[in-house]
N, C-alpha and C positions, 0 to 999 in steps of 0.2 A: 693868547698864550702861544708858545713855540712849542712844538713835540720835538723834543732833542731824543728820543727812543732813536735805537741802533734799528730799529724794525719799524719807525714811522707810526707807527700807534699805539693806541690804549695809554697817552699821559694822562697822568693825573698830577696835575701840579698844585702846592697848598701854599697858604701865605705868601703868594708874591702881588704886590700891588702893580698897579699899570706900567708905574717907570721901570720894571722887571727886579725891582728889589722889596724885601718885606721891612725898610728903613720907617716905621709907620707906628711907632709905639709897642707895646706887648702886643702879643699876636698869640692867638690857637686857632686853629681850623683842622678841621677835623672829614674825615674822608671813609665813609661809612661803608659794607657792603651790603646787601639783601642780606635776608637770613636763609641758611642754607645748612641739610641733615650730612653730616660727616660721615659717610659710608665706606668701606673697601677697609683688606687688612692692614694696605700700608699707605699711610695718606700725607700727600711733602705740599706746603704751600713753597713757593720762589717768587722773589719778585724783584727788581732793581731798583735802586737809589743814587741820584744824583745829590750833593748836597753842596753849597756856601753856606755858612753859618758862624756864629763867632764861636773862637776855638778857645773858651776858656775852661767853661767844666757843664755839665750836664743842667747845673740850675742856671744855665745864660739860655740857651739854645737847647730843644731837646725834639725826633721824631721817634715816635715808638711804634710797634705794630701790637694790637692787642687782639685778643678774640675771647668775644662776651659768649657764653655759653652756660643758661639756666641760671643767669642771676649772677655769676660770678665774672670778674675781667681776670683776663690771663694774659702779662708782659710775653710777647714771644721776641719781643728783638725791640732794642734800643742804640739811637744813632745822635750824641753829641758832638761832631767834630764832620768837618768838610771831605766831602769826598771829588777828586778831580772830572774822575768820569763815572758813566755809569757802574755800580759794583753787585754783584750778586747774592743777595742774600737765600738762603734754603732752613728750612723751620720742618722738623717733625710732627704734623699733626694728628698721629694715630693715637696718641691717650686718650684722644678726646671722640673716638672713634663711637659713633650709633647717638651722639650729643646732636640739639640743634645749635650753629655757633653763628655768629656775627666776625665779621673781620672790620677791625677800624685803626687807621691810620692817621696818626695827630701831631700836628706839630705846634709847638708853643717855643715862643719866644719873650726874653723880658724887654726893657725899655731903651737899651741901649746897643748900641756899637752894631746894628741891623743891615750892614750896609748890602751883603750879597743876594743873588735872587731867593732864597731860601732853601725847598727843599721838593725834588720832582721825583716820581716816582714811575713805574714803565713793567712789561712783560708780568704785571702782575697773574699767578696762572697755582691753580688747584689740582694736583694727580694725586689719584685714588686706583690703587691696583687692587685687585680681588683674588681669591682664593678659586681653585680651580682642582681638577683633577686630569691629568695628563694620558691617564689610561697606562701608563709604564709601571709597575711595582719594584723597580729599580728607583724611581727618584721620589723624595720629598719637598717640603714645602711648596708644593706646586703653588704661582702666582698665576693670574693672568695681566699679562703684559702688553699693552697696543693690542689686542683682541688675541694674541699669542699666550694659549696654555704652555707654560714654562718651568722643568720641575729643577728641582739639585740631587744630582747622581750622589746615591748612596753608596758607601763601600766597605763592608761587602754588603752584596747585593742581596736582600732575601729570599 
């Protein structure tokens, strides 16, 4: 496979067969992660997608991202239709905050009209910011930020 990443690694590419197309009948393949405890107050998964696919409607061609957590799947983002270059998607994952979750990444296709390489994926990446205290009694919501206690100036100030 080719890592087309703007950053040269971490592809993960699904359903493309060797001649670089998923032209090969229905297709799923599926792109699992560990399991992993969702920590911090504010938690963003990001990740990019490249796609060819046929652009008719959702039940030709479909990549979703889902996150299995205690028995239940959760749709966090779905992508029927071709993307040129790589595009950036960002997902809130703090409802799901103190859960253990799965991230899986699926693409399925049906019988026909297959002809582009399918569907790559890149920069996949999980931040989790935490709660902090700043020591100022002028700011709230203190986060910690890149190891930076970070608060928001209150006004007025008590």
């Amino acid at each position: 496979s080719q890592d087309y990443g703007a950053g040269g690694q971490g592809l993960g590419m699904v359903a493309t067969g060797l001649n670089g197309s998923y032209d090969h009948g229905a297709t799923k393949a599926v792109l699992s992660s560990p399991e992993f405890v969702l920590k911090g107050e504010i938690l963003t998964l990001t990740y990019q997608v490249k796609a060819q696919l046929q652009d008719n409607s959702c039940s030709a061609d479909l990549f979703t991202v889902e996150l299995l957590a205690y028995g239940v799947t959760t749709v966090l983002g779905q992508l029927c239709q071709s993307l040129v270059g790589f595009t950036s998607f960002e997902v809130d994952l703090s409802p799901y905050r103190n859960q253990i979750g799965q991230l899986r990444f699926t693409f399925q296709s049906d019988e026909q009209s297959n002809a582009g390489f399918g569907v790559a994926i890149d920069e996949v990446a999980l931040e989790a910011v935490y709660a902090c205290d700043d020591g100022d009694s002028c700011t709230s919501t203190d986060l910690c930020k890149q190891g930076i206690c970070q608060g928001e100036a209150q006004d007025p100030c008590p």
